[in-house]
C-alpha positions in Angstrom: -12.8 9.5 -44.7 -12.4 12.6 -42.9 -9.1 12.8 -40.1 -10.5 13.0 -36.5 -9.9 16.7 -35.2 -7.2 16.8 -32.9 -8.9 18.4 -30.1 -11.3 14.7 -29.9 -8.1 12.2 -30.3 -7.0 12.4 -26.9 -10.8 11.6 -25.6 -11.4 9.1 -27.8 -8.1 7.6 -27.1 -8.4 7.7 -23.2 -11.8 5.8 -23.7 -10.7 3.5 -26.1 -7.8 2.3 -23.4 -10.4 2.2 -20.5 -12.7 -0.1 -22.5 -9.8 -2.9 -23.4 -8.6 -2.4 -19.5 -11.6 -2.6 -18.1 -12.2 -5.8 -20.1 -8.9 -8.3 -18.5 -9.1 -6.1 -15.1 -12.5 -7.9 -14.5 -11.3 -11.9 -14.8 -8.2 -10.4 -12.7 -10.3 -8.8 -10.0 -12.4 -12.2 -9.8 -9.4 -14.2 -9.3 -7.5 -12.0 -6.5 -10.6 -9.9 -5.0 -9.0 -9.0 -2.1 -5.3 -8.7 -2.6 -5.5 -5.2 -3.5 -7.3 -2.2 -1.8 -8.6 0.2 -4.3 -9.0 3.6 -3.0 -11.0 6.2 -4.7 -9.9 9.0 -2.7 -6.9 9.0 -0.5 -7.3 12.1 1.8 -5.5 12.6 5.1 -7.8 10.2 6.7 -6.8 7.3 4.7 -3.0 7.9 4.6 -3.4 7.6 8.4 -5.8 4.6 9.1 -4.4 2.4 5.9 -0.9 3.7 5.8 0.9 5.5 8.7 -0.8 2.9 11.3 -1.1 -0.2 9.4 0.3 -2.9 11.3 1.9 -4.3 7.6 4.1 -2.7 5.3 1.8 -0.8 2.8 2.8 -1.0 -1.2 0.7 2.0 -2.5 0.3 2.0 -6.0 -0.7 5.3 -7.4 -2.3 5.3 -11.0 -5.0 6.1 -13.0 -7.8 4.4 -15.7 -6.4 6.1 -18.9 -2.7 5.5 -17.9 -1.7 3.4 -20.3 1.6 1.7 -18.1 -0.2 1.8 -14.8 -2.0 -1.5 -16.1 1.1 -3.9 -16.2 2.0 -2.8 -12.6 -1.0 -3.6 -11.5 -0.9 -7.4 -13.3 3.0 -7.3 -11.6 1.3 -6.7 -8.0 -1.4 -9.3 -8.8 0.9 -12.2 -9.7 3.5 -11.6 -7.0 1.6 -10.5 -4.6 -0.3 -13.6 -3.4 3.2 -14.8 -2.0 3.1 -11.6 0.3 -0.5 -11.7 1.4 -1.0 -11.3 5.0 2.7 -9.9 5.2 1.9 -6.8 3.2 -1.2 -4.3 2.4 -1.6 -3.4 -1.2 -3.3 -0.3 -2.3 -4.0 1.0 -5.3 -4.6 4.9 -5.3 -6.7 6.6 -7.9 -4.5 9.5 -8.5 -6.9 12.1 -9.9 -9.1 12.0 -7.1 -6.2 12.0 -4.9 -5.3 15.6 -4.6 -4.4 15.3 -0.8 -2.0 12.5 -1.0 -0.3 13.4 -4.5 0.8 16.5 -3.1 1.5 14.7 0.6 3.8 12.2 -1.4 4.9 14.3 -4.0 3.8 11.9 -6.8 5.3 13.5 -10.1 4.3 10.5 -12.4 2.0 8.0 -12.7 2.2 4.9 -12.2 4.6 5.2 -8.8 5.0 2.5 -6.1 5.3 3.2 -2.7 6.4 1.1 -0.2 5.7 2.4 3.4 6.6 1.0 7.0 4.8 2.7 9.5 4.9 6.5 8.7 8.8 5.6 7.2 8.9 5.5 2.8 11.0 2.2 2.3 11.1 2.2 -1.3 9.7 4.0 -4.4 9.4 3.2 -7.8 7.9 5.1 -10.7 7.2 3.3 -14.0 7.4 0.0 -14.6 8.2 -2.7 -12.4 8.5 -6.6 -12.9 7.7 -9.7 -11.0 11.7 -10.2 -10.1 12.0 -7.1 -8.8 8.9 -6.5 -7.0 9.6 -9.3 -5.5 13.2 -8.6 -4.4 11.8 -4.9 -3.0 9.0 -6.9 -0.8 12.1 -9.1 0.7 14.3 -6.5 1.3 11.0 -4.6 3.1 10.0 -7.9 5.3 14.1 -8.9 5.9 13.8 -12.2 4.1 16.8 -13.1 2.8 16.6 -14.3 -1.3 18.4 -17.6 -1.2 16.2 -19.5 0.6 
C-alpha cells in the first residue's frame, strides 16, 4: 500500500477526529441540552448581550471541532456544570468563526476558559482542566467557600 501524501494527512486527520467527536457529543448534548450555549460567531454583539451584561458569571469556552483537547473540557463543563446551573452561563465559542472576540480576548490557544463577571476576566485557563478544579474556580467566582 501506497503512504498517504502529506499534504492530505492533516485533512483526513481533522475529519477523522470530527467523526468519533461528533459521535459521544450527541448522547452528551441529549443529556445536558441546555447547560451550555454554543455560539457560532461571537462578534461584538454577543460579547455584550451574553457576556459584559449577563446578570451570571459567564465561563466562555473557546474551541474548535478538530481540536483534539478542546473535547475533554467540554465533558469537564458538562459533568460539573449542572451543580452551577442557574448560578453561571456557559458558553462555548467556536473559535474560527470568532475573529472579533479572539482578537478582543486575545485567545492564543485553543481550548481557553474564560471566566467573566460583568465586563471584569475573573479567571482564565488554557488547556486542560479537570472536574476538581473547575469546580474550585466556579467557587472562588460565586464566593462559596469549599468546606461546606
Amino acid at each position: 500500500m501506497k503512504p498517504m501524501p502529506v499534504l492530505f494527512m492533516p485533512i483526513f486527520c481533522a475529519a477523522l477526529v470530527v467523526a468519533v467527536s461528533g459521535c459521544g457529543a450527541t448522547r452528551k448534548a441529549v443529556r445536558n441540552a441546555d447547560l451550555i450555549s454554543e455560539v457560532d460567531e461571537a462578534d461584538e454583539d454577543v460579547l455584550k448581550g451574553m457576556v459584559y451584561d449577563s446578570d451570571l458569571p459567564v465561563a466562555m469556552l473557546f474551541s474548535a471541532s478538530p481540536c483534539i483537547t478542546c473535547r475533554p473540557v467540554e465533558d469537564v463543563i458538562h459533568a460539573v456544570g449542572p451543580e452551577y446551573d442557574g448560578w453561571v452561563r456557559f458558553l462555548k465559542v467556536n473559535a474560527n468563526n470568532s475573529a472579533h472576540a479572539v482578537k478582543a480576548l486575545k485567545i492564543g490557544a485553543i481550548p481557553t476558559l474564560v471566566i467573566f463577571d460583568g465586563r471584569k476576566e475573573i479567571e482564565r485557563r488554557v488547556g486542560a482542566v479537570d472536574k476538581k478544579e473547575l469546580g474550585a474556580i466556579l467557587n472562588r467566582v460565586l464566593d462559596i467557600d469549599e468546606e461546606k
